[in-house]
C-alpha positions as CSV (number, residue, x, y, z in Angstrom):
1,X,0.0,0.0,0.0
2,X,1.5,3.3,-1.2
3,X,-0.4,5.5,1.3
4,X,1.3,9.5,1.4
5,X,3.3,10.2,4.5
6,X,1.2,13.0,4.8
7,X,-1.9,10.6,4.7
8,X,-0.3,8.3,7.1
9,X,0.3,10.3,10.0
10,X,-3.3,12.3,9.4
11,X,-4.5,8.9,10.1
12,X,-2.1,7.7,12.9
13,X,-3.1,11.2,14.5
14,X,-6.6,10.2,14.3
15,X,-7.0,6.7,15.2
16,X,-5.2,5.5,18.4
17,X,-6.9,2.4,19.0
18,X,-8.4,0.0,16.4
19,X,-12.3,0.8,15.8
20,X,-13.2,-2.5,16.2
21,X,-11.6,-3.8,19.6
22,X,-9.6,-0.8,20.7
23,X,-6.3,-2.3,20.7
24,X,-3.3,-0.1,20.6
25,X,-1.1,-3.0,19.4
26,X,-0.3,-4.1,15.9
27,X,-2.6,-1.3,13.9
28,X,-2.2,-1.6,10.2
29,X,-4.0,1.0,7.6
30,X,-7.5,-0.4,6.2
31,X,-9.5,1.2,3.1
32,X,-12.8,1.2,3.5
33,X,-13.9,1.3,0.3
34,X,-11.5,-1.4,-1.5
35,X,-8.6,-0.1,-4.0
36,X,-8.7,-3.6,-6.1
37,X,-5.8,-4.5,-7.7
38,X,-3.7,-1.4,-8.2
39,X,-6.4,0.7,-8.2
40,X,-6.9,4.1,-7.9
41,X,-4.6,6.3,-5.5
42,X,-7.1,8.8,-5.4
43,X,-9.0,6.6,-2.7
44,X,-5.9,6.7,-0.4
45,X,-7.6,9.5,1.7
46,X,-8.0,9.9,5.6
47,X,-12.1,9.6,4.7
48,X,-10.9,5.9,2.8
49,X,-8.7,5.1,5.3
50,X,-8.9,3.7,9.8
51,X,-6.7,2.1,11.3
52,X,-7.5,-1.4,12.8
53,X,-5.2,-4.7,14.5
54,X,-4.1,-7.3,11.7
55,X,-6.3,-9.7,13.3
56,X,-9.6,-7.5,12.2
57,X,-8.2,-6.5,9.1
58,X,-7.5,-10.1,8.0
59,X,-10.8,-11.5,9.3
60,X,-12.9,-8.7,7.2
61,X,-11.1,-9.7,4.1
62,X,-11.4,-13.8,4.9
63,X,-14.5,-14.3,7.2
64,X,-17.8,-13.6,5.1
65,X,-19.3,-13.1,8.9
66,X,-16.7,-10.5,9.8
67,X,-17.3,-8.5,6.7
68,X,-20.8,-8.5,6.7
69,X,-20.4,-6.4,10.7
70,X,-17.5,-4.7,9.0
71,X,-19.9,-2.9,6.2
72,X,-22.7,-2.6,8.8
73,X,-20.3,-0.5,11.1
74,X,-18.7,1.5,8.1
75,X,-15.6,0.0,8.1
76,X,-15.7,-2.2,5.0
77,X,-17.3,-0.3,2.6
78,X,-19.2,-1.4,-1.3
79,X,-18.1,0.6,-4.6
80,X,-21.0,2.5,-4.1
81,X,-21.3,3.6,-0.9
82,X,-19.5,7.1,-0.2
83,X,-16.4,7.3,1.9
84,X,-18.6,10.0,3.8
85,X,-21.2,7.5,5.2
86,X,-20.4,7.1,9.2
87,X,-18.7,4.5,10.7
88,X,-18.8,3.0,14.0
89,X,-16.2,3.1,16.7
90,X,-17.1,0.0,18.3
91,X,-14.8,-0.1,22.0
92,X,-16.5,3.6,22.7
93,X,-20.0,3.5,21.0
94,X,-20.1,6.1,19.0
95,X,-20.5,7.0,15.7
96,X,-18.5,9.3,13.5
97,X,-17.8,10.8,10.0
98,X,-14.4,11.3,8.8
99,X,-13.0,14.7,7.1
100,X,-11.0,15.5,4.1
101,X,-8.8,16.8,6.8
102,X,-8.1,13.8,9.2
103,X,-10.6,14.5,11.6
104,X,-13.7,12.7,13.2
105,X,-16.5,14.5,13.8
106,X,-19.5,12.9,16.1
107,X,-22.6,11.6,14.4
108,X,-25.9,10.0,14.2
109,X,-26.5,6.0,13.5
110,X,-26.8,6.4,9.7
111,X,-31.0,6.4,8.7
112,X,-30.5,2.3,7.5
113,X,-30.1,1.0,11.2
114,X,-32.4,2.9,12.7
């Protein structure tokens, strides 16, 4: 993954603990909505991208169960859902959007859960 410096630390600045089980261990960069094979850059954005532990990220790409949760919570997302939908920070309960800047800003449960 050839994710900017710049993009990097945004992120790292952002996300301290992985969404999913707030571990501070082992964090690896996670697109929400997929790249594909050598796709597009232009995705590599601190909307696009959380931080999560290697064990969540592998299960949401292996484990049709874990994947399913994953796009329910915001954190896996389909081609056609926009990088601005929510997402869930699981180990706090809250939900969030993310900015073109880096930033999370607090938010409502998106209209399809509720």
């Amino acid at each position: 993954m050839a994710v900017s410096d710049r993009v990097r630390r945004q992120v790292e600045k952002r996300d301290l603990a992985c969404w999913h089980c707030g571990s501070t261990e082992g964090l690896v960069l996670h697109h929400r909505r997929n790249r594909g094979m050598g796709g597009s850059k232009l995705i590599d954005t601190p909307q696009n991208l959380i931080r999560v532990c290697q064990a969540y990220n592998s299960l949401m790409e292996s484990d049709p169960a874990t994947a399913s949760e994953a796009r329910e919570f915001g954190h896996k997302l389909q081609s056609w859902r926009d990088v601005s939908d929510p997402l869930f920070d699981i180990p706090n309960l809250i939900w969030y959007t993310l900015t073109e800047a880096g930033e999370k800003v607090r938010t409502e449960a998106p209209s399809y859960l509720i």
